[in-house]
N, C-alpha and C positions, 0 to 999 in steps of 0.2 A: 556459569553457563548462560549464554544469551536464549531472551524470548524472540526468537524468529515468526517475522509476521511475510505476509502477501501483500502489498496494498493494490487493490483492482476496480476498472471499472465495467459495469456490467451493459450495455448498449441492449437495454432491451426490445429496440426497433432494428435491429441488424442482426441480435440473437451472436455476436461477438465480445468479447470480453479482453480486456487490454492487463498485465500486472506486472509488477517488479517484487523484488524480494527487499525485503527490510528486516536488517541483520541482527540490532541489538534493541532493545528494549519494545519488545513488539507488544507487550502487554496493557490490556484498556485503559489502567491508569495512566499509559504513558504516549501511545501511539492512535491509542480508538479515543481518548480526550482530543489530542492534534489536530487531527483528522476531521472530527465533529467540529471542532471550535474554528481550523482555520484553515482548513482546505475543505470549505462546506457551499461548493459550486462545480458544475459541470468544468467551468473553465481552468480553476485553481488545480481540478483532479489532474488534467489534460498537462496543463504545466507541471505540474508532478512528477508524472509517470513519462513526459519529456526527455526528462533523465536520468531513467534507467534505476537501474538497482541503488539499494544505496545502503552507508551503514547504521545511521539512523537517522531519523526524520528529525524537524523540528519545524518552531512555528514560521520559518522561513524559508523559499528556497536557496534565497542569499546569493552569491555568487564565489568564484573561483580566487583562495584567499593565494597570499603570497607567504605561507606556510608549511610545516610538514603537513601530513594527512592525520599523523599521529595526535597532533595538537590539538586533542580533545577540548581543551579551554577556550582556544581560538574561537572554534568552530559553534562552543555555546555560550560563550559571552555577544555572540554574531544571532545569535538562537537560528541558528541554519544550518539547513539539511547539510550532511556529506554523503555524496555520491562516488561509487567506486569510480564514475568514468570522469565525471568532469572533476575530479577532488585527487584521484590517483592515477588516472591516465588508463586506466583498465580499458581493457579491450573487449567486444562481446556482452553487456550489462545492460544493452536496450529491453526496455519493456517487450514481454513476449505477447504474444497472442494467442488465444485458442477461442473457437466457435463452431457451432453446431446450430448449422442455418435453420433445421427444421423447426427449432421452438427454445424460447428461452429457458425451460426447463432443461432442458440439453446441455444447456451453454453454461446453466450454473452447474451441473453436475461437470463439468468438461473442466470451468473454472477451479472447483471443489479439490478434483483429484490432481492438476495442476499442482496446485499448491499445496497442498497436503503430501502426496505424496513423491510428486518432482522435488518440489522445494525443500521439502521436511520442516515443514513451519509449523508453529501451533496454535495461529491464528490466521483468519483471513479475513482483509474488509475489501469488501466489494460496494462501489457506488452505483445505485441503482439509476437508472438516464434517465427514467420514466417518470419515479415518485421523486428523484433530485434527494435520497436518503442517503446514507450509508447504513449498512449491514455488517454485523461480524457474525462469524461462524469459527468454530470453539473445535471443532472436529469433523471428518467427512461426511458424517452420517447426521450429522445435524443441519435443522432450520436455522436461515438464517434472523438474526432477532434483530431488531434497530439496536442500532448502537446510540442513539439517545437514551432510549430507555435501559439500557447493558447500563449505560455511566450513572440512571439517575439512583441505578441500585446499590450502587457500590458503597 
């Protein structure tokens, strides 16, 4: 069974939040490490979430190989992302949105059930715009903890 993650980012000067779904291996050692280690910039986040859903991340976004989608080897001997749109032609797989302009407290709980319960994931990281962190949160009803500190436990 795959660990289904959210990857998002949280704009907490607009109180909006940007996410995609991340299909297989969504769990800290494998997706909240990535994320920390190499998409640890407003800008990298941005390019990310560029392209939509995907089935698993890696330490690259790489580009669009001249492969099946299946060719799992391909795509990690490349250490890059495969995304359903730009990798299988998928339709509909853009980063969604959700915000609640009144306060960023809104926007995470708005984010939270998003992804939790839209999605059916069982992690969510959200980058914070403000502290330049990332966050993961473990279930809906939970804080979110850095995910620096989540990795230094492990």
């Amino acid at each position: 069974m795959s660990t289904r993650a959210a990857i998002a980012k949280l704009n907490t000067n607009t109180n909006e939040a940007k996410l995609i779904y991340c299909h297989s291996d969504g769990y800290l050692e494998y997706t909240g490490k990535i994320l920390n280690e190499h998409y640890n910039s407003e800008d990298k986040v941005d390019e990310l979430l560029s392209y939509g859903d995907l089935s698993i991340i890696n330490e690259n976004i790489g580009e669009k190989l001249d492969v099946s989608f299946n060719d799992y080897t391909a795509f990690a001997n490349k250490k890059q992302c495969r995304f359903y749109g730009r990798d299988r032609g998928e339709k509909n797989k853009e980063a969604k949105s959700v915000a609640d302009l009144s306060n960023t407290k809104n926007a995470e709980n708005a984010l939270l059930e998003y992804g939790f319960e839209n999605m059916d994931v069982d992690f969510v990281y959200a980058f914070d715009t403000r502290l330049q962190k990332w966050y993961v949160y473990k279930d809906i009803n939970s804080m979110g903890d850095k995910l620096e500190v989540e990795l230094n436990e492990l």
